[in-house]
BALUMDREN-28164 format. One record per residue (C-alpha): y, z, x; residue number from 0. Coordinates in Angstrom, 1 decimal. Layout:
% residues N
+--------+--------+--------+-----+
!      v !      w !      u !   k !
+--------+--------+--------+-----+
!      Y !      Z !      X ! NUM !
...
+--------+--------+--------+-----+
% end
This chain:
% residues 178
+--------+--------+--------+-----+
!      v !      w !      u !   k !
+--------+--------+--------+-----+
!   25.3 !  -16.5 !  -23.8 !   0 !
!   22.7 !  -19.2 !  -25.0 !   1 !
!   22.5 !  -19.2 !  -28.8 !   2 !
!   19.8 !  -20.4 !  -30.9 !   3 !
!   18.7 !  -20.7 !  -34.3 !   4 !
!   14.9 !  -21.2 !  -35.1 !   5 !
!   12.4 !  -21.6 !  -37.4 !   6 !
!    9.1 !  -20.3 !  -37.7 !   7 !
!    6.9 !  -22.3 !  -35.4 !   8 !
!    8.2 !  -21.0 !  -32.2 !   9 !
!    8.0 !  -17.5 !  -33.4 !  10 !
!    4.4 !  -17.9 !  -34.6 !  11 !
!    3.3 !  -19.8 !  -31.9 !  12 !
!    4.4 !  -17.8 !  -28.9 !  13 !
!    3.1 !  -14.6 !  -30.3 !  14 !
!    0.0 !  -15.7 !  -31.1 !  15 !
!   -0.2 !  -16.6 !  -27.1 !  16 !
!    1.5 !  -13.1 !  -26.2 !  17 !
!    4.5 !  -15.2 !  -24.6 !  18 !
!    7.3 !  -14.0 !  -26.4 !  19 !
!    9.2 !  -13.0 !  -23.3 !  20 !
!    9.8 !  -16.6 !  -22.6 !  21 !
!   12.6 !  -16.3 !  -25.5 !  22 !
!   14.7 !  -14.0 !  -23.0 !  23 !
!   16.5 !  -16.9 !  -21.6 !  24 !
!   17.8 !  -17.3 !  -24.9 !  25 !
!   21.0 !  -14.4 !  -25.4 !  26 !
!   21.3 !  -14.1 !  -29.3 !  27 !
!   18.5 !  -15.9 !  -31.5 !  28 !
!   19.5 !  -16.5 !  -35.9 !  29 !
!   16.4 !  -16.5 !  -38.3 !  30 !
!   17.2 !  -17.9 !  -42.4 !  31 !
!   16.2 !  -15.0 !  -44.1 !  32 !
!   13.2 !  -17.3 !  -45.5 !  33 !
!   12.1 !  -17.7 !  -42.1 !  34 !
!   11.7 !  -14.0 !  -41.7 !  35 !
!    9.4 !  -13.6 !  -44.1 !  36 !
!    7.6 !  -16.2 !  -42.9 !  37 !
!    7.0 !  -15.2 !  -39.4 !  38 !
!    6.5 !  -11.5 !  -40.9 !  39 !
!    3.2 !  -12.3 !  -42.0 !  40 !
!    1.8 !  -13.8 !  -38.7 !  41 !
!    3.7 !  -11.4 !  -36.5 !  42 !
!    5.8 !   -8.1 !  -35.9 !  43 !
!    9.5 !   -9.4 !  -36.4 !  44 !
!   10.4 !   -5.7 !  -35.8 !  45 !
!    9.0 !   -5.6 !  -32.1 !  46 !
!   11.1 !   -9.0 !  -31.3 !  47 !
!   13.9 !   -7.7 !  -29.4 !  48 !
!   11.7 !   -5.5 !  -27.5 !  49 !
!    9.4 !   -7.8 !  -26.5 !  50 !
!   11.4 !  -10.9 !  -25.8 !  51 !
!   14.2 !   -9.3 !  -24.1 !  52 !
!   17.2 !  -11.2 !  -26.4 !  53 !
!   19.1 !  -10.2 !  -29.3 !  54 !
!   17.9 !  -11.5 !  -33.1 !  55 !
!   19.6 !  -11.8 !  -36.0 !  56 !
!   18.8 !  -12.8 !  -39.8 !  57 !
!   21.3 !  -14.7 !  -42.1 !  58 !
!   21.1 !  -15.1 !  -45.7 !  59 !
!   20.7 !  -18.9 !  -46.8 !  60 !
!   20.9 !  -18.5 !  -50.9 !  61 !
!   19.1 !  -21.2 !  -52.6 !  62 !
!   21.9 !  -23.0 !  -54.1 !  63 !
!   22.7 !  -23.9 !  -49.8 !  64 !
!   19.4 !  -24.8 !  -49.1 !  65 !
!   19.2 !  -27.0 !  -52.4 !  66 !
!   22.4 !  -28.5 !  -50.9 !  67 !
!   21.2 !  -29.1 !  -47.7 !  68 !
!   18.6 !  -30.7 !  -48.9 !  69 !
!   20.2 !  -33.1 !  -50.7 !  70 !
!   22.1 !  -34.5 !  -47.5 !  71 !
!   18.3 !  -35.2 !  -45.5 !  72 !
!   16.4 !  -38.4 !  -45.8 !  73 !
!   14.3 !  -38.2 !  -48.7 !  74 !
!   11.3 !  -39.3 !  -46.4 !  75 !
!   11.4 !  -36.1 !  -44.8 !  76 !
!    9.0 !  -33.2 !  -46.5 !  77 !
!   10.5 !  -30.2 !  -45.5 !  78 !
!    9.7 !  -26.3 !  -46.7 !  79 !
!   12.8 !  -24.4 !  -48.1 !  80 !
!   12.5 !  -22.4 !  -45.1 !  81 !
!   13.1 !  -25.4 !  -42.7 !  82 !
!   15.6 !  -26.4 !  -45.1 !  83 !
!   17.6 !  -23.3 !  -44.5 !  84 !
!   17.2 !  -23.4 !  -40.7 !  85 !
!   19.4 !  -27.1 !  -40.7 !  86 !
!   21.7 !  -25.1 !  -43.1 !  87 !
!   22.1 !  -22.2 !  -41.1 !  88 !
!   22.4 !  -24.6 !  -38.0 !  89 !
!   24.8 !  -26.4 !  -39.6 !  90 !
!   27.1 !  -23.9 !  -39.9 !  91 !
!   26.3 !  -21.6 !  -36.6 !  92 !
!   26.7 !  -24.4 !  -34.4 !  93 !
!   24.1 !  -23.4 !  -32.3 !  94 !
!   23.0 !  -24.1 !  -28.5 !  95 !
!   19.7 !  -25.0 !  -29.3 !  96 !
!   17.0 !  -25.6 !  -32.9 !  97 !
!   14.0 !  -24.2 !  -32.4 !  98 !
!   11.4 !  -25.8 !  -33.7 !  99 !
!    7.8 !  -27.1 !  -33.3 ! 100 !
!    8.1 !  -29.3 !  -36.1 ! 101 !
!    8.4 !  -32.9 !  -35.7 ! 102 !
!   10.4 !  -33.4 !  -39.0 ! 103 !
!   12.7 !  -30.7 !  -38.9 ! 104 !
!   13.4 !  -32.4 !  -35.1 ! 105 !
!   13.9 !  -35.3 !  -36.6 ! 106 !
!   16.8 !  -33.7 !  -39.0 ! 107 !
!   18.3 !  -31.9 !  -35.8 ! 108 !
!   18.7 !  -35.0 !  -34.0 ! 109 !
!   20.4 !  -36.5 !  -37.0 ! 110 !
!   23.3 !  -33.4 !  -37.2 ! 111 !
!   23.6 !  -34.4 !  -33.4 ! 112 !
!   22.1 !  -30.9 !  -32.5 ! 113 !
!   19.6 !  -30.3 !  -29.7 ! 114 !
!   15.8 !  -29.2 !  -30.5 ! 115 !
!   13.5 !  -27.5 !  -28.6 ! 116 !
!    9.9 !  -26.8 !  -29.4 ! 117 !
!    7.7 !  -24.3 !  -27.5 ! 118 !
!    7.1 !  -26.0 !  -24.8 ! 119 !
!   10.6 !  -26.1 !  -24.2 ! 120 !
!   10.9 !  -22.8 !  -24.4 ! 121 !
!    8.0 !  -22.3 !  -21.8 ! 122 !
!    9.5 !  -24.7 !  -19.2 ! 123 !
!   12.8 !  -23.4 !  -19.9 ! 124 !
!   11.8 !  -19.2 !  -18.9 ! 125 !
!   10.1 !  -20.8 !  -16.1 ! 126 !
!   13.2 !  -22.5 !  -14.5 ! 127 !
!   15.1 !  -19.4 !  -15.2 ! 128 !
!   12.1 !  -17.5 !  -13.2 ! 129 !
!   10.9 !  -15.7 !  -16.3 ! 130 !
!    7.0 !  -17.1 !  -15.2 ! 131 !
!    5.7 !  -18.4 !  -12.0 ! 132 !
!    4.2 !  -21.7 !  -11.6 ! 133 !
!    0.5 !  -20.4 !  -12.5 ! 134 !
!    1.5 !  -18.6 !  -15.4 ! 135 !
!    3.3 !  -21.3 !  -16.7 ! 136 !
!    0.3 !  -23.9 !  -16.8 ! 137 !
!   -1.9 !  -20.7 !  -18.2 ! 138 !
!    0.6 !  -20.4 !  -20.9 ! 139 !
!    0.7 !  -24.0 !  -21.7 ! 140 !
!   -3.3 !  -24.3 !  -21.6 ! 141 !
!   -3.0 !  -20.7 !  -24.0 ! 142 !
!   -0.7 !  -22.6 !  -26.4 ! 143 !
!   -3.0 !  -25.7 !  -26.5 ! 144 !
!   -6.3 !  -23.3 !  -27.4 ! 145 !
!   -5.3 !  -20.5 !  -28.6 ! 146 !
!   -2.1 !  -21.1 !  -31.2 ! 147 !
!   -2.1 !  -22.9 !  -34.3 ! 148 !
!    0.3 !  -25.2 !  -32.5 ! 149 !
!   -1.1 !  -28.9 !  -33.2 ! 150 !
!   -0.2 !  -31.1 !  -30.4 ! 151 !
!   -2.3 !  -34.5 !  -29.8 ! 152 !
!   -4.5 !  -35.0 !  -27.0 ! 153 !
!   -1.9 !  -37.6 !  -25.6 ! 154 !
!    1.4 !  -35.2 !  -25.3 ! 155 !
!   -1.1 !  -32.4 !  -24.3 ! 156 !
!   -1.3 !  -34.8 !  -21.2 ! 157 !
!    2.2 !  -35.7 !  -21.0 ! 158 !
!    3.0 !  -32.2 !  -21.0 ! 159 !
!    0.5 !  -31.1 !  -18.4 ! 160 !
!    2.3 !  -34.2 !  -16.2 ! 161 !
!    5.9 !  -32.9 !  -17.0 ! 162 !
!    4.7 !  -29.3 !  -15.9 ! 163 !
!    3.4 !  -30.5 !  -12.9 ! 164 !
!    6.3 !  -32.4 !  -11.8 ! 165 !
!    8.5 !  -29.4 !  -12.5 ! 166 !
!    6.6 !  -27.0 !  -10.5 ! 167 !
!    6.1 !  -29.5 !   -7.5 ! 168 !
!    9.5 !  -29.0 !   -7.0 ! 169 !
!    9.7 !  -25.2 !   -6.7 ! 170 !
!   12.7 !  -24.3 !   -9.0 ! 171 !
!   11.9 !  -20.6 !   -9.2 ! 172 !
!    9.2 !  -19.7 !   -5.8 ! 173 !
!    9.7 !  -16.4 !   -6.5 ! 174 !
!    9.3 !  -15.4 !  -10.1 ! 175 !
!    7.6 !  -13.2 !  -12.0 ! 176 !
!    4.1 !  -12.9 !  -13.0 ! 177 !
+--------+--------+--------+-----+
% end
């Protein structure tokens, strides 16, 4: 079972492009309680399971960890108390994966010798485990280019579209889902 811990930009993201069944390669997903309330007021945490096909959890990160945490980053790095609690909480979960979308909180996982992955990750990743087809792939990654809040710069827009299309020229999954 493939376990995660992630902070709110995935979670946003993907629903706001109705593409949270791309999270069901993922078996158990962990939330800082600060990223909870977060996501809850862009999107219905409730419906999660449901929808994206994978168990979620939330974990309590009390300030005093999270002011601890902290204090062990880079000071360069400008970090929300909610991102804060999602290196704490993968500190100590040990996770397969950080989800993130955020290049700073990246940054911090890398240096705790975790592995990040943003939402395009995520996409690419359901589509090698058959979860889209090759279409609905590059639709979703055109969907999370236009139509999330998800800022990514003309240039990795391009690298991304290459890195999909290399990935679907060489079939992984000929048979998946719409």
């Amino acid at each position: 079972m493939t376990r995660a811990v992630c902070d709110s930009g995935p979670l946003t993201h993907l629903w706001q492009v109705d593409l949270w069944a791309a999270f069901g390669t993922f078996g158990h997903i962990s939330l800082a309680t600060q990223v909870a309330r977060e996501v809850r007021r862009h999107a219905p945490l409730d419906q999660f399971e449901r929808l994206a096909g994978c168990a979620l959890s939330t974990c309590d990160v009390p300030q005093t960890d999270v002011a601890s945490c902290r204090s062990t980053l880079p000071p360069q790095l400008e970090l929300q108390d909610a991102d804060v609690a999602t290196l704490h909480l993968a500190r100590k979960l040990g996770p397969d994966f950080v989800l993130t979308d955020d290049l700073d909180v990246r940054r911090a996982v890398e240096s705790q010798r975790q592995t990040p992955m943003g939402s395009v990750g995520i996409l690419m990743r359901a589509y090698k485990a058959g979860l889209l087809n090759a279409a609905s792939l590059d639709r979703a990654i055109d969907r999370l280019f236009v139509h999330s809040t998800l800022y990514l710069s003309p240039a990795f827009k391009s690298h991304v579209k290459r890195q999909v299309a290399q990935l679907t020229a060489l079939g992984r999954n000929p048979g998946a889902a719409d």
